[in-house]
C-alpha positions as CSV (number, residue, x, y, z in Angstrom):
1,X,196.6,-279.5,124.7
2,X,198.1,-276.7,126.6
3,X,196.0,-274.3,124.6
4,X,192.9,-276.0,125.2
5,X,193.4,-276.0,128.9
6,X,194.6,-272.4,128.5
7,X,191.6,-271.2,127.2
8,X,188.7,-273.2,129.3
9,X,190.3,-271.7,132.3
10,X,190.2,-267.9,130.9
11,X,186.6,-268.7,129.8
12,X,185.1,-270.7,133.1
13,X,187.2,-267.6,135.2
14,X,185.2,-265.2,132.9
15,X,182.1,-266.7,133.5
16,X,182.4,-267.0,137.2
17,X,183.4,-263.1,136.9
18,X,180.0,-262.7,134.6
19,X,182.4,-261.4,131.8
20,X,181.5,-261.6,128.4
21,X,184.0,-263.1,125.8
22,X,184.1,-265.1,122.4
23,X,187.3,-267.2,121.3
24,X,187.9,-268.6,117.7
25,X,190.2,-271.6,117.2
26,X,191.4,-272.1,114.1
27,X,191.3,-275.5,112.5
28,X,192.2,-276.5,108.5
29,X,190.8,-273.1,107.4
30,X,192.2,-269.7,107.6
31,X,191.1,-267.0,109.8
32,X,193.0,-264.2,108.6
33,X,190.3,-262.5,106.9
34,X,188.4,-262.1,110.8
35,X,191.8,-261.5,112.1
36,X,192.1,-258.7,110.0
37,X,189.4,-257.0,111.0
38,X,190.3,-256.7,114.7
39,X,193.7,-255.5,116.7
40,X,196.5,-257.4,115.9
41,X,197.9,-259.5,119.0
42,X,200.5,-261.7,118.4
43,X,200.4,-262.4,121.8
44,X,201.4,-265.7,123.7
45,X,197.9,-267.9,124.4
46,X,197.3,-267.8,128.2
47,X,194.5,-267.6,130.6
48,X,195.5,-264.1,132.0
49,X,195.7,-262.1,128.3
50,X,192.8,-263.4,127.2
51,X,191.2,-262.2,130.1
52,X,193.0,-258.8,130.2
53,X,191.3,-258.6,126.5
54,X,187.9,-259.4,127.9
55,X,188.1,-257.6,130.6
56,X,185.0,-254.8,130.6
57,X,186.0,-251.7,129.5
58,X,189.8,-252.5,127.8
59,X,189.9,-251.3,124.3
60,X,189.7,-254.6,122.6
61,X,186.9,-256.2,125.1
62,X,184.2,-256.0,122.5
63,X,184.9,-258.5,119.2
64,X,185.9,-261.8,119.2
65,X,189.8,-263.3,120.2
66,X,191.1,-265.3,117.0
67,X,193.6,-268.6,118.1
68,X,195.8,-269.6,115.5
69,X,199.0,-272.1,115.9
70,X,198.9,-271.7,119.9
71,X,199.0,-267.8,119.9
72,X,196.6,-265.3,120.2
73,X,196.8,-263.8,116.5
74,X,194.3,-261.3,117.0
75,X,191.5,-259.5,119.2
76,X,188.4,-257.7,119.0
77,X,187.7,-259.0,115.3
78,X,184.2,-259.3,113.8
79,X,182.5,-262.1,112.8
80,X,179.8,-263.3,110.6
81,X,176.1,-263.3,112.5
82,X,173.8,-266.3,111.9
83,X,170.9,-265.9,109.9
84,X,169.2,-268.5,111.8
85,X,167.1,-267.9,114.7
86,X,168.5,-268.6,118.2
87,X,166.8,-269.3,121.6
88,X,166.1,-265.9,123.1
89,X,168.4,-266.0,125.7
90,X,171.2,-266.1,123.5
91,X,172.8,-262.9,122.1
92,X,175.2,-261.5,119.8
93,X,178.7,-263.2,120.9
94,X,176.6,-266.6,120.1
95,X,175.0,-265.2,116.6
96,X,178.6,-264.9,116.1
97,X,179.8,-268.2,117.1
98,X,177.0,-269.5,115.2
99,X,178.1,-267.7,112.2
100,X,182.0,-268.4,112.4
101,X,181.7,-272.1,112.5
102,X,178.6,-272.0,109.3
103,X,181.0,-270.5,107.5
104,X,184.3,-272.1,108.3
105,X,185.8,-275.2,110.5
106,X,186.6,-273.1,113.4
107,X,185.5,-273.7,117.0
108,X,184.1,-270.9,119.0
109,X,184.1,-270.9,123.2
110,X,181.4,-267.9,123.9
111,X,181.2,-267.0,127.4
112,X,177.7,-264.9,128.4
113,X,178.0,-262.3,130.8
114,X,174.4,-262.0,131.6
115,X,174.4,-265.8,132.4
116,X,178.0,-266.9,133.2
117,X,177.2,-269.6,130.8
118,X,180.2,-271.0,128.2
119,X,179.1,-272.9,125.3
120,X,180.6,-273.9,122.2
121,X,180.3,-273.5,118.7
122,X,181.2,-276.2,116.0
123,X,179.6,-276.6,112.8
124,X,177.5,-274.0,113.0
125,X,175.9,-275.8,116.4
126,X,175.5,-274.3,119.9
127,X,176.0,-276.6,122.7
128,X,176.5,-275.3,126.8
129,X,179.5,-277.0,128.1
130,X,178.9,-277.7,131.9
131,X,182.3,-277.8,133.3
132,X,186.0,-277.0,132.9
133,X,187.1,-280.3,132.4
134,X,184.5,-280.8,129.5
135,X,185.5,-277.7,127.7
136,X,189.3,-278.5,127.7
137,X,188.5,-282.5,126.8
138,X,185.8,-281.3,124.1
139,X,188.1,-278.4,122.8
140,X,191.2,-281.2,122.4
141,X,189.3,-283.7,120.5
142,X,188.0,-281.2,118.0
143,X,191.0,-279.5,117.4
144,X,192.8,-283.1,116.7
145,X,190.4,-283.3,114.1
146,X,187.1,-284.7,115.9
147,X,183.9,-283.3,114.5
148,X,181.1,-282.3,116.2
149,X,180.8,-280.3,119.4
């Protein structure tokens, strides 16, 4: 639970701050092989380092943020883009989320810069999330084992 309030305040801080991020949660399947591809982190899950890792111009800012058992396992990783098409106004960070979550069970939080918008990913569906409070309750149900965003 801590986790999931951890990370919808880095992402609604983000947003208010119009800075761009992506977060995978890991579920029943593994995400080393995305892990892999970005920075190794190992780091402890809170609000401020995922936003030191978002934060415009840091090393690792572009890529997505992999969760796995309550840390941050690793940072700017790539994903997997949807083949589907998306509404216009969404860009690559939610082709990625999109693609994550069709390929696995994880659950992506994708914060737009251009927008200050946060939406999440599950099942390979993009939903906006309209507060805080609805991210963190939405975020603890699906990683108890809930389905659906």
């Amino acid at each position: 639970r801590r986790a999931c309030r951890e990370i919808a305040h880095a992402c609604f801080d983000m947003a208010a701050r119009r800075h761009g991020a992506i977060v995978v949660l890991e579920r029943t399947q593994g995400l080393r092989n995305y892990a892999e591809s970005g920075i190794l982190v190992r780091g402890d899950l809170t609000r401020d380092l995922l936003a030191t890792l978002f934060f415009p111009g840091s090393p690792l800012h572009d890529g997505a943020a992999v969760v796995a058992e309550g840390q941050i396992l690793a940072a700017s990783c790539f994903l997997p883009l949807t083949e589907r098409t998306l509404p216009l106004q969404y860009g690559t960070r939610h082709r990625a989320a999109v693609g994550v979550t069709e390929e696995t069970d994880a659950v992506a939080v994708v914060v737009s810069e251009e927008r200050g918008q946060v939406s999440l990913a599950c099942s390979g569906e993009l939903s906006p999330v309209a507060s805080l409070s609805d991210l963190e309750l939405q975020l603890a149900g699906l990683m108890a084992g809930g389905s659906g965003a």
